[in-house]
N, C-alpha and C positions, 0 to 999 in steps of 0.2 A: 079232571085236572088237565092243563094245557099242558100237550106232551111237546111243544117245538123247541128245538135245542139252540144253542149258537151256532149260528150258520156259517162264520169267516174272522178274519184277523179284526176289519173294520166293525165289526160288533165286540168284538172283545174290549177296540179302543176306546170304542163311545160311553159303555156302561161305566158309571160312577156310585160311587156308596155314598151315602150318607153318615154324617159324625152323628148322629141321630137314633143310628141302628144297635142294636144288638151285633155283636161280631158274627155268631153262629150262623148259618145257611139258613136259609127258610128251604122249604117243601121245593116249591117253584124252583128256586136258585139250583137246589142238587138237579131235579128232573133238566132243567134247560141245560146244564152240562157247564155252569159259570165254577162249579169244586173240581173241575177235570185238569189236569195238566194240559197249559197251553199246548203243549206238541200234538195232541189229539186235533187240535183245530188246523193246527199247518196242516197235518195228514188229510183232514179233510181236505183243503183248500189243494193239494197237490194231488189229490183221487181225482176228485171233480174235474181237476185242470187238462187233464190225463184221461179223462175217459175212463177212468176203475173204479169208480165210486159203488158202481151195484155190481159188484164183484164178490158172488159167494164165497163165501169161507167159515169154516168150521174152526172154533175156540175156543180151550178147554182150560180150566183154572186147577189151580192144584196148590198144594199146601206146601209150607217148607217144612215143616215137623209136624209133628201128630198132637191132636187135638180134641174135640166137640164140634160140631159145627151149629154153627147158630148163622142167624141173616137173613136165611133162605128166603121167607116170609116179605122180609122190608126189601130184599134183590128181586123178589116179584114186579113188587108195588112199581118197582124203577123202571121194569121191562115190558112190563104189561100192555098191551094194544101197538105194540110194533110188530111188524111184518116177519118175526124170529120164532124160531124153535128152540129152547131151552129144557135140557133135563139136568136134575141134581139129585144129590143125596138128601132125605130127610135131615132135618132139625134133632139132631139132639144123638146123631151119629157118631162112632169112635172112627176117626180116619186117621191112617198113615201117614208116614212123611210121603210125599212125593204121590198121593193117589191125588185124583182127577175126581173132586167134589162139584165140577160145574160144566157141562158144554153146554154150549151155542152156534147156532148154523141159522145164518141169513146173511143179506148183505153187510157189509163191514162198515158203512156209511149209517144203516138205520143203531147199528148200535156201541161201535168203537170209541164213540165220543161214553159213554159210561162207565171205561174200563178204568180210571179213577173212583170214582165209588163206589162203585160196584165191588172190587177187592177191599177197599176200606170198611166197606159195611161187611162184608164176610171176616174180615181179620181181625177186627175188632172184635165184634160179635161173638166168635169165635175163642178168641183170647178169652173173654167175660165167660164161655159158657165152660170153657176147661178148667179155669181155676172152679168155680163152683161145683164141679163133678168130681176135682180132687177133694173138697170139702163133702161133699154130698158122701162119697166114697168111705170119709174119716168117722161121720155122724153116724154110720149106717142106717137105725131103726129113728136116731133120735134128729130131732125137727134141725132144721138149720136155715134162716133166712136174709136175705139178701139186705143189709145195713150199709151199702157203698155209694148211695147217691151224691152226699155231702164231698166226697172225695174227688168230682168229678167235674165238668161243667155242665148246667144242668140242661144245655141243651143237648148232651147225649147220654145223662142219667137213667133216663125210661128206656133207652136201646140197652143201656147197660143190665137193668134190674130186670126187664126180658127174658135177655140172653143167657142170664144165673140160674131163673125158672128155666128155661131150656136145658140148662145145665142140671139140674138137679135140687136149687134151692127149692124149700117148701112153701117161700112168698117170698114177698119186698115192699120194703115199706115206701117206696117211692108209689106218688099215687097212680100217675101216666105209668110208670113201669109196671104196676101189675093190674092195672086195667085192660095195658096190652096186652097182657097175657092170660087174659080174662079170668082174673084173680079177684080177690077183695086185699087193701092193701094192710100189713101187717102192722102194730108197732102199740103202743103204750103210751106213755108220758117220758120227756125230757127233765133233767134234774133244775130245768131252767122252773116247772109250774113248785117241783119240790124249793128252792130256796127263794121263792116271790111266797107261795105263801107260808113257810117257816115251818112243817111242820109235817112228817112223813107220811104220819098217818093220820090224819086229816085228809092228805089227799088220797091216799087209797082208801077212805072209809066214803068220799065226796064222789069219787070215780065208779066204785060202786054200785053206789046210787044211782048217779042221771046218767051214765052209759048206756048203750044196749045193751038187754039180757045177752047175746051173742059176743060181746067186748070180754076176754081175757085178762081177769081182773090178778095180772103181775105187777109189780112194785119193786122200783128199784129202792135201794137197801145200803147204799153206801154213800148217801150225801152229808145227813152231820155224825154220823153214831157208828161207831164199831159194827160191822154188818151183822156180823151175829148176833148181837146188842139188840140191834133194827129189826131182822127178820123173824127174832122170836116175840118182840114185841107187838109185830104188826099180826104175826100168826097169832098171839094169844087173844088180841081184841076180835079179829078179824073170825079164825075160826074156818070153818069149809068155807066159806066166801073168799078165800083168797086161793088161788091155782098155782100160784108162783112167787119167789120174786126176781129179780136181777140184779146179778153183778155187775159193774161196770168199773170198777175199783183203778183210778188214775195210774198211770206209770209211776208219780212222783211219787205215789206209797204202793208200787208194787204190782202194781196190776192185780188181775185176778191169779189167783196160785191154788195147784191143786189142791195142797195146802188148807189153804182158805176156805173152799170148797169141801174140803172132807170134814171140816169139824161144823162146818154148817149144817151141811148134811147129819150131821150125827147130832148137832142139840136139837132140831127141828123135829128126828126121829123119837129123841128122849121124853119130849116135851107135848109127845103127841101128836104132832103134825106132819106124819110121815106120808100125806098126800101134796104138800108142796114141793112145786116141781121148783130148780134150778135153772136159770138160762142167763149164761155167759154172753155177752160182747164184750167189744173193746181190745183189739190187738189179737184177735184170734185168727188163727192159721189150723190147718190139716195135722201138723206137729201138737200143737197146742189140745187140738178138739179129741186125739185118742188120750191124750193125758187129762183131760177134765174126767172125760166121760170116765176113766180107770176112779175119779175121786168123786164119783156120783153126780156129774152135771145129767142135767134132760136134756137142753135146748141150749140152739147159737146162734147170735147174731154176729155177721163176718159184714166186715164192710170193706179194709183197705186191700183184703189179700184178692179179695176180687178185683174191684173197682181198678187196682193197681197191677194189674195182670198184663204181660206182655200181649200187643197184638201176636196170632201166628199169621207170617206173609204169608201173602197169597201169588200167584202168579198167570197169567192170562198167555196163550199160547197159538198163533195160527198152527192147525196140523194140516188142514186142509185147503185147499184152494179151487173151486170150482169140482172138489171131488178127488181131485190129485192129492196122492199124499205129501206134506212138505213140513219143514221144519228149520229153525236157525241150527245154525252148528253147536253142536254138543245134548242136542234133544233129537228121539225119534220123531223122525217123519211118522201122520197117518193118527188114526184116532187111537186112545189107547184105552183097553181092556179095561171096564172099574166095573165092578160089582154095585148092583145096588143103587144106580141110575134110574131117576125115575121122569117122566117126563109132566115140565110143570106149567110150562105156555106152549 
């Protein structure tokens, strides 16, 4: 992949977009440094002008509050075959407010212009993989997987459904997302094939069928019929052939309630079919998922509390300068002590 960045102001001016494009960045776009804050180009153009351009300096990132850290990986991809030394913390670390998840040391010219993305990809990331670890955290033994794609754009849905497996989730149903994470991607059917072809079980006895033997034959349970209605109905045709089904039960009747969930659980026990398993989505949180599992859930699909997860900032910092310690006011001068550095170019 072409690693050449923007070189000056008069490149920045000439580059045009097309009404034609997709808004989101391509590959190229982030690597050549067109997602960076224009001030990163002045700095170039005022280094260069100045003779400081190949001016070693040592730059360490660090977090504003405690997190997960996810990115690592795709902050590679960014840095990769330039003339820099970088060490980080692993993928899927608990850090601190204020620890030092990232340095770099080389000239400030080969890689200053990526200190825009480069935070962005870790903060985000980062954000995705902490909410999923407070969910991961909730599920403990029981499956929990990443349903936030839809919530998202989807040109940073697969960064997002990554960073959850980094976190904790046990899949995702985005297919780029856990491909990336060299996964097989999770998920079922939508209530969209249940009201095209009219009829519940029909399609769970249809899905059965021509799936792979290895397909997770769950069935959602709450499109025309009382769920309990539905899921003893589909368990009594169905039989061992069926592992699950799913709630998904709208806000405008209630959402899913643990409620709900217990007396299911109990006719399904009553009626014989006490190896069907429960898996909740739909408006689930860390709150939500110890109160199901108290009322006999298995499994969860979380999409918004992730997907909708605060970035944690990030922050990029000259300590060093040709090996001198230095620092702006209010920050120590000099590199600073973090455990657990590991060196990754």
């Amino acid at each position: 992949m072409n690693k050449r960045t923007v070189q000056d102001l008069a490149e920045v001016a000439a580059f045009q977009v097309s009404d034609q494009r997709l808004f989101s960045a391509t590959h190229e776009e982030i690597i050549s440094g067109l997602t960076t804050d224009i001030y990163f180009i002045r700095t170039r153009e005022l280094l260069r002008h100045l003779g400081l351009d190949r001016t070693r300096v040592t730059a360490e990132i660090f977090a504003g509050k405690p997190g997960v850290l996810a990115g690592i990986e795709e902050a590679k991809v960014l840095l990769k075959g330039l003339p820099i030394e970088v060490w980080a913390l692993p993928e899927g670390t608990e850090f601190k407010e204020k620890q030092v998840i990232m340095r770099i040391t080389g000239a400030y010219d080969d890689f200053g212009i990526h200190e825009t993305s480069l935070l962005g990809i870790l903060a985000s990331s980062s954000g995705w993989a902490t909410a999923a670890r407070r969910c991961q955290e909730a599920a403990g033994n029981h499956k929990m997987i990443c349903f936030g794609a839809r919530h998202v754009h989807p040109a940073v849905a697969p960064v997002m459904e990554r960073a959850a497996i980094i976190g904790g989730a046990d899949g995702a149903s985005c297919i780029l997302g856990a491909k990336l994470a060299g996964q097989t991607p999770s998920g079922t059917v939508p209530h969209a094939v249940m009201l095209i072809v009219g009829d519940t079980l029909e399609v769970a006895q249809t899905y059965q069928r021509i799936m792979p033997p290895e397909a997770p034959v769950i069935v959602l349970v709450d499109t025309f019929k009382d769920e309990a209605e539905e899921a003893l109905r589909v368990a009594d045709q169905m039989g061992e052939k069926l592992q699950g089904i799913r709630l998904d039960t709208p806000s405008e009747r209630g959402g899913v309630t643990p409620g709900l969930v217990r007396e299911i659980k109990a006719r399904l026990r009553q009626a014989g079919h006490a190896h069907v398993k429960i898996f909740v989505s739909g408006g689930v949180t860390p709150e939500r998922i110890t109160l199901l599992i108290e009322a006999g859930a298995d499994a969860f699909g979380v999409g918004s509390y992730i997907s909708g997860a605060p970035a944690v900032d990030m922050t990029m910092d000259i300590k060093e300068i040709d090996g001198h310690p230095i620092a702006k006011r209010g920050r120590i001068p000099g590199i600073t002590e973090s455990a657990g550095l590991e060196k990754i170019l």
